[in-house]
FIFIPA-774599 format. One record per residue (C-alpha): x, y, z. Coordinates in Angstrom, 1 decimal. Example, Ala and Ser with C-alpha at 12.3 -4.5 7.8 and 13.67 -1.06 7.14 Angstrom:
// FIFIPA-774599
12.3,-4.5,7.8 .
13.7,-1.1,7.1 .
//
This chain:
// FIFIPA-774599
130.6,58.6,75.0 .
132.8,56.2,74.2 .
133.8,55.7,77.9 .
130.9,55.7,79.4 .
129.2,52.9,77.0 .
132.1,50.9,77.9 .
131.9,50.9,81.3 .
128.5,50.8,81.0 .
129.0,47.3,79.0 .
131.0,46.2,81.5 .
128.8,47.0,85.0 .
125.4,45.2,82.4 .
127.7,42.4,81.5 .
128.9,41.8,85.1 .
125.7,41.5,86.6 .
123.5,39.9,83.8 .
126.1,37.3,84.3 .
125.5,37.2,88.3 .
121.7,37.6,87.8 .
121.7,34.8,85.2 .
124.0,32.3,86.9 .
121.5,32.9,90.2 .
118.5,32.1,88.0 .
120.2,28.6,86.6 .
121.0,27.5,90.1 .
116.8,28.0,90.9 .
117.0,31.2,93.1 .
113.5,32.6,92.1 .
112.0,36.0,90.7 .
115.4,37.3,88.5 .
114.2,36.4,85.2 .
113.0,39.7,84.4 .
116.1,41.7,86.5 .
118.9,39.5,84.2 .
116.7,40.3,80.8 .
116.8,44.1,81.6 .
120.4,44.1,82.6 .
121.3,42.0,79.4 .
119.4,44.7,77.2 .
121.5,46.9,79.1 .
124.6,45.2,77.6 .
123.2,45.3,74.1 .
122.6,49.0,73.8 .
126.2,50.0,75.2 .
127.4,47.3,72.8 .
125.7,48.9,70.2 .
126.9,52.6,71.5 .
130.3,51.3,70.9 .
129.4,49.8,67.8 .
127.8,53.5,66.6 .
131.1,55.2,67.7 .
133.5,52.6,66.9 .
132.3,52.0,62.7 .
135.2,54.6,61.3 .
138.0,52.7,63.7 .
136.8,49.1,63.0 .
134.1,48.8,60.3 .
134.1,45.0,60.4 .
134.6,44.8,63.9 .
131.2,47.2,64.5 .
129.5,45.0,62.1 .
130.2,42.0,64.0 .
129.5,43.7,67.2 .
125.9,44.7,66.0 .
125.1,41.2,64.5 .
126.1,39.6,68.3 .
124.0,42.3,69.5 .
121.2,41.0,67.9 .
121.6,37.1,68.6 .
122.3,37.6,72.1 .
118.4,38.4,73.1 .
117.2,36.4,70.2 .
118.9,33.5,71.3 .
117.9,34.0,74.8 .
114.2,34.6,74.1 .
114.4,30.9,72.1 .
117.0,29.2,74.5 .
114.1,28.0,76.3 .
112.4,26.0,73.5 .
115.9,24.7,72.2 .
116.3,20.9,73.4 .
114.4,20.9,76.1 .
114.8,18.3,78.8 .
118.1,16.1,80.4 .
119.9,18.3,77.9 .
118.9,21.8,78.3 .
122.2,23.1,79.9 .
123.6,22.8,76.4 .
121.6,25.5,75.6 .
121.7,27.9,78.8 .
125.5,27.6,78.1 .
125.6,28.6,74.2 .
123.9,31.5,75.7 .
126.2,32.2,78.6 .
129.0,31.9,76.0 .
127.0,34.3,73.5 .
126.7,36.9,76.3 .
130.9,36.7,77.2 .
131.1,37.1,73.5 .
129.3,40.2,73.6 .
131.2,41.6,76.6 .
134.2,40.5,74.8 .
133.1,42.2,71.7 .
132.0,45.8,73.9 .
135.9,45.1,74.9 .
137.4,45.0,71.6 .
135.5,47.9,70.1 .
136.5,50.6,73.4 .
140.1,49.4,72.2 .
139.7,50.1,68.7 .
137.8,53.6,69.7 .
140.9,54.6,72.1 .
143.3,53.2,69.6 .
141.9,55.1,66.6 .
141.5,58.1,68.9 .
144.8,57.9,70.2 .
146.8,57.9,66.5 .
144.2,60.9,65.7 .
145.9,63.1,68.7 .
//
């Protein structure tokens, strides 16, 4: 499981990031492809977060809590200082989402490492 929910995390994370960077620069109609793909992210975050609690407890934790304010913050991004100075916001949340690929990272370690000392 562990495997797959990585990799998984990674192919999401990869093309959210594609899909979203095309939407900032005004190519149409990818909104709803990037917010699928990015839910996509969360749930394999979380998978790793389920199977990673015993081999990183605070880790998972914090992997769970990202998981919840990456769509949260994306949802609200777009009320969040609108105007001259909305990039500010669009790239909190492009930070926020490399966090979370980062964090997906960090837990398949921990998983292979616990896993690994187990053998």
């Amino acid at each position: 499981m562990t495997k797959t929910a990585l990799m998984l995390a990674r192919l999401a994370g990869a093309l959210t990031l594609a899909i979203g960077a095309a939407h900032a620069f005004g190519v149409a109609g990818l909104l709803q492809i990037h917010m699928i793909t990015g839910t996509v992210l969360v749930l394999a975050l979380w998978a790793l977060v389920f199977a990673g609690y015993r081999a990183a407890p605070k880790l998972a934790m914090l992997g769970f809590t990202w998981g919840l304010l990456l769509p949260a913050f994306g949802i609200f991004q777009l009320r969040l200082l609108p105007g001259d100075y909305h990039w500010t916001m669009q790239l909190l949340h492009l930070l926020i989402g490399l966090g979370a690929m980062a964090q997906a990272e960090r837990l398949g370690g921990a998983i292979k490492r616990r896993e690994a000392a187990a053998a």
